[in-house]
N, C-alpha and C positions, 0 to 999 in steps of 0.2 A: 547402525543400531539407533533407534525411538529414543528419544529420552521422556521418561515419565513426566508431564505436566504439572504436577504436583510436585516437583523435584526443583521445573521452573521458578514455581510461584518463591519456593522457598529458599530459593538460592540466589534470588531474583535477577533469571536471565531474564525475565518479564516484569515491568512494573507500569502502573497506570492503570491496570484493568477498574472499571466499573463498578463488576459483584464477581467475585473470586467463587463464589460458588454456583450460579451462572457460566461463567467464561471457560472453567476449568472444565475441560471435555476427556472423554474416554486418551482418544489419543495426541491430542494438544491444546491449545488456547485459543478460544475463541477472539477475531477480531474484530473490534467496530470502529463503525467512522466517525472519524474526526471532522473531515474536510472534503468539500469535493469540487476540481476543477474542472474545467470545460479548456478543451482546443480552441485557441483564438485563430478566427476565420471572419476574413471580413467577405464572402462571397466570390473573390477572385483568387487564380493560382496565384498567391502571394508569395512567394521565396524567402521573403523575410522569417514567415512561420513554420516554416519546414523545420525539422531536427535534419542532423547531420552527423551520419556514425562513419569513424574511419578505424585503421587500426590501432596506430600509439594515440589516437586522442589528441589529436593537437589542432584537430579540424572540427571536435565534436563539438556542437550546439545543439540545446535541448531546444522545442518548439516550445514558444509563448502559450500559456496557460494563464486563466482567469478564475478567480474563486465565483464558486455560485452561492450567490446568498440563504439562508436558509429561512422559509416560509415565518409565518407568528408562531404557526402552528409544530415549529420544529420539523419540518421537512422539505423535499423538494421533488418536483414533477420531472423524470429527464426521458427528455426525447431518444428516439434511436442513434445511439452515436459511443463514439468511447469518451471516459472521461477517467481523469486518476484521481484514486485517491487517497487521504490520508487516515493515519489509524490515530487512536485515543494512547493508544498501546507503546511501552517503549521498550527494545531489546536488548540486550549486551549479553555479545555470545560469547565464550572462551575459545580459543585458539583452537581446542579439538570439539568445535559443533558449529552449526549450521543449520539457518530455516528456511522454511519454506513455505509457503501461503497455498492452502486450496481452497475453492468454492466452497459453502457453502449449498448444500443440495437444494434448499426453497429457493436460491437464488437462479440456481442451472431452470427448476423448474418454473421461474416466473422469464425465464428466453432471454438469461441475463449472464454471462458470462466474469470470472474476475480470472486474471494472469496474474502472475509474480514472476520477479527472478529472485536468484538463489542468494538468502544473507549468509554473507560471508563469514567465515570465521574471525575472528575479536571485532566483528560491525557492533556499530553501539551508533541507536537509535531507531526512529519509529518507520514503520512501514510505510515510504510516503513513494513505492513504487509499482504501486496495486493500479493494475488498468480493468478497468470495469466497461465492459460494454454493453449497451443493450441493444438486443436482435428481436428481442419484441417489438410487431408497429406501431402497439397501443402505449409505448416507453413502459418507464416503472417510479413511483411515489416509492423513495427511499429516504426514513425517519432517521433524524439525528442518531449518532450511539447504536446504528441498527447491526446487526452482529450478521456481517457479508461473508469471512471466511474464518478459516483455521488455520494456525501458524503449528507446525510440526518441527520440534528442534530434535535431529540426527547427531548422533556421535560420530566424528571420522573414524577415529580408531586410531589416529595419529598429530601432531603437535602440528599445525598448519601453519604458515607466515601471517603474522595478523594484517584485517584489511587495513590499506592505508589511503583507501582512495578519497575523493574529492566531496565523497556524500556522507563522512564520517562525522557522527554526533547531531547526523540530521534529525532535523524534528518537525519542518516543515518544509513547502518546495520553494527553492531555489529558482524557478524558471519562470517566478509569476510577471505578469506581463506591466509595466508601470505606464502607465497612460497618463497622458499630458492633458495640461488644462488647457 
């Protein structure tokens, strides 16, 4: 079951939003960017920047990620590529719910694609696992705070184990790349 946005705001499994009566949509909350990184690629198969999924997790490495800076002008030009990003937005779900991020329809129709996975039940923190890619040749100029997708917070119907994983209380990524002087 939906859970009304408005229910969000006021309970606040959502907080951080921008303009609460902007953001707040029919059927969830609108999100916008915070942050947006690029895949670190120096030109060659590098192994170093590979990610690495296994099953218990004891082999996984996320790929190095770079912040792009953002213009005078508060935006940025991005070529065809994927890039993640972060939300302004921050979550805290209870044990019986769960979000889930969709596109953004101007977004599908400027050949731009955004994916989510599923937040968990009791995850607490911001959307910082939004992959954005663009399938347009001509890229896409995306404005600070631009409002990319929608966050849907579902009812389970039941008391779920709250998450306890490694991305808990995130608010930023984790995997940015530190470069040497």
């Amino acid at each position: 079951m939906l859970k009304d946005p408005r229910k969000c705001i006021k309970d606040n499994t959502v907080q951080g939003l921008i303009n609460t009566e902007q953001q707040v949509q029919q059927c969830g909350i609108d999100v916008t960017v915070s942050a947006v990184y690029k895949f670190v690629y120096d030109g060659l198969a590098d192994f170093a920047h590979r990610g690495v999924i296994d099953f218990d997790n004891k082999s996984r490495k996320l790929p190095e990620v770079e912040p792009i800076p953002w213009s005078k002008g508060n935006f940025i030009i991005l070529a065809p590529l994927s890039y993640i990003v972060t939300t302004n937005e921050v979550f805290q779900f209870e044990n019986d719910e769960f979000g889930h991020v969709y596109p953004r329809s101007s977004l599908n129709r400027c050949g731009v694609s955004l994916e989510s996975a599923i937040f968990d039940p009791g995850y607490f923190g911001s959307a910082t696992v939004l992959l954005l890619t663009v399938h347009n040749p001509n890229g896409l100029i995306l404005h600070r705070n631009a409002k990319i997708g929608q966050m849907l917070v579902f009812k389970t119907g039941f008391q779920a184990r709250k998450y306890r994983g490694e991305y808990q209380g995130q608010t930023s990524i984790v995997n940015v790349v530190k470069r040497r002087k």
